[in-house]
C-alpha positions in Angstrom: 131.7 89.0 109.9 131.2 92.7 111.4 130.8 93.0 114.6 126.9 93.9 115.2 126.3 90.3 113.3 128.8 88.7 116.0 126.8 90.0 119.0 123.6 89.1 117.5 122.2 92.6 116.6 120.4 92.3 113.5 119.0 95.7 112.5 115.6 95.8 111.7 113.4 97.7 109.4 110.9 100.3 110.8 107.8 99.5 110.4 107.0 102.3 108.1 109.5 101.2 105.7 107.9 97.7 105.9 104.8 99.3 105.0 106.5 101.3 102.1 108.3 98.7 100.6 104.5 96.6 100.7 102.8 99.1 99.6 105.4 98.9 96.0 104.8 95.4 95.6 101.1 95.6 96.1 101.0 97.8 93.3 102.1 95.1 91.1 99.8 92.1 92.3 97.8 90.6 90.2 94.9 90.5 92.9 95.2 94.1 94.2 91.8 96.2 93.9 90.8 99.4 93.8 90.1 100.4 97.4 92.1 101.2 100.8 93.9 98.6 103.5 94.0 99.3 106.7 96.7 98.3 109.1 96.1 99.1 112.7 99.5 98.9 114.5 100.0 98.9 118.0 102.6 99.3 120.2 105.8 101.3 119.2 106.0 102.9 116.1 102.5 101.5 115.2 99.5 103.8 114.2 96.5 103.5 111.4 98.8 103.4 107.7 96.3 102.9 104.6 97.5 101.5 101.4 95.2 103.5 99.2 94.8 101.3 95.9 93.7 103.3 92.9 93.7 102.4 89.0 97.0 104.8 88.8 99.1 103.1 91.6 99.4 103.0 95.1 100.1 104.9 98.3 100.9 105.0 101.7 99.3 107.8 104.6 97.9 107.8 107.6 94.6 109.5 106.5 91.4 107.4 105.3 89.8 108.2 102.5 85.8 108.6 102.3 84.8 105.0 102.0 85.7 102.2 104.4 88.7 99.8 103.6 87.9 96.7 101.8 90.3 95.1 105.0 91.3 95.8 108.1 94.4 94.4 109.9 94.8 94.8 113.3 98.2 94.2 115.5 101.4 94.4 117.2 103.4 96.7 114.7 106.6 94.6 115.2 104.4 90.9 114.6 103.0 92.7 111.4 106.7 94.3 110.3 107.7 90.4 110.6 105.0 89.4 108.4 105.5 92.1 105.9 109.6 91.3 105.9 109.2 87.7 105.5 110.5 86.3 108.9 107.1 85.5 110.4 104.4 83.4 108.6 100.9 85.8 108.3 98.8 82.4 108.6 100.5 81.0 111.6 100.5 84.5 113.2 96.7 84.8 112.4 95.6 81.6 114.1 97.8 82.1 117.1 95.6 85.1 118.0 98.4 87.9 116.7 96.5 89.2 114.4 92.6 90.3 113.8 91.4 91.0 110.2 88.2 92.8 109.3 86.6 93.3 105.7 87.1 90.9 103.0 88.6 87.7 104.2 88.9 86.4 101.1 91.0 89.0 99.4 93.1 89.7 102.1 93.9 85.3 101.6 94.6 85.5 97.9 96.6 88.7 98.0 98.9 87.6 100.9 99.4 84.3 99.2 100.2 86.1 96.1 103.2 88.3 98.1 104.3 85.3 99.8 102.9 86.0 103.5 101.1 82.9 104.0 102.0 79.5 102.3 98.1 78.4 102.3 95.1 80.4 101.7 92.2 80.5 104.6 
């Protein structure tokens, strides 16, 4: 065992990785859409990132396009980094008041049940 895993340091993933690495595996859901997702991160390291979601593939900025995003996800950067690596549950966080959503509820439920951040749909 090395010695950062002995103390208890676990290194973590910046956020803008996270959002990178999502951004790849949205491009292959079966729900994605044509349109931009915004994620409204606070705290450190958080900012506006859009996913832009075109017929060609997606990307990741920090500038919107011309049309509003289909959803909106506002929150701690470090509570939506969890969700987006898998160590916190997006439904649980959601209903505990973590996170606020705008936009298409319903999309937002069947694509993150489709890449595994919530277990249920809303």
């Amino acid at each position: 065992m090395s010695e950062k895993a002995k103390s208890g340091f676990v290194a973590r993933e910046s956020v803008e990785a996270a959002v990178c690495k999502f951004s790849a595996n949205f491009e292959r859901a079966r729900t994605r859409r044509i349109g931009s997702i915004l994620l409204r991160l606070t705290g450190e390291n958080g900012g506006a990132f859009y996913l832009h979601s075109t017929s060609t593939g997606c990307s990741v900025s920090r500038e919107a396009t011309a049309e509003a995003p289909q959803v909106e996800v506002i929150g701690n950067a470090d509570r939506i980094r969890a969700i987006l690596d898998g160590s916190k549950e997006g439904r649980l966080q959601f209903y505990a008041g973590g996170i606020r959503v705008r936009g298409d509820m319903r999309y937002l439920s069947e694509l993150a049940h489709e890449m595994g951040f919530i277990k249920e749909r809303f």
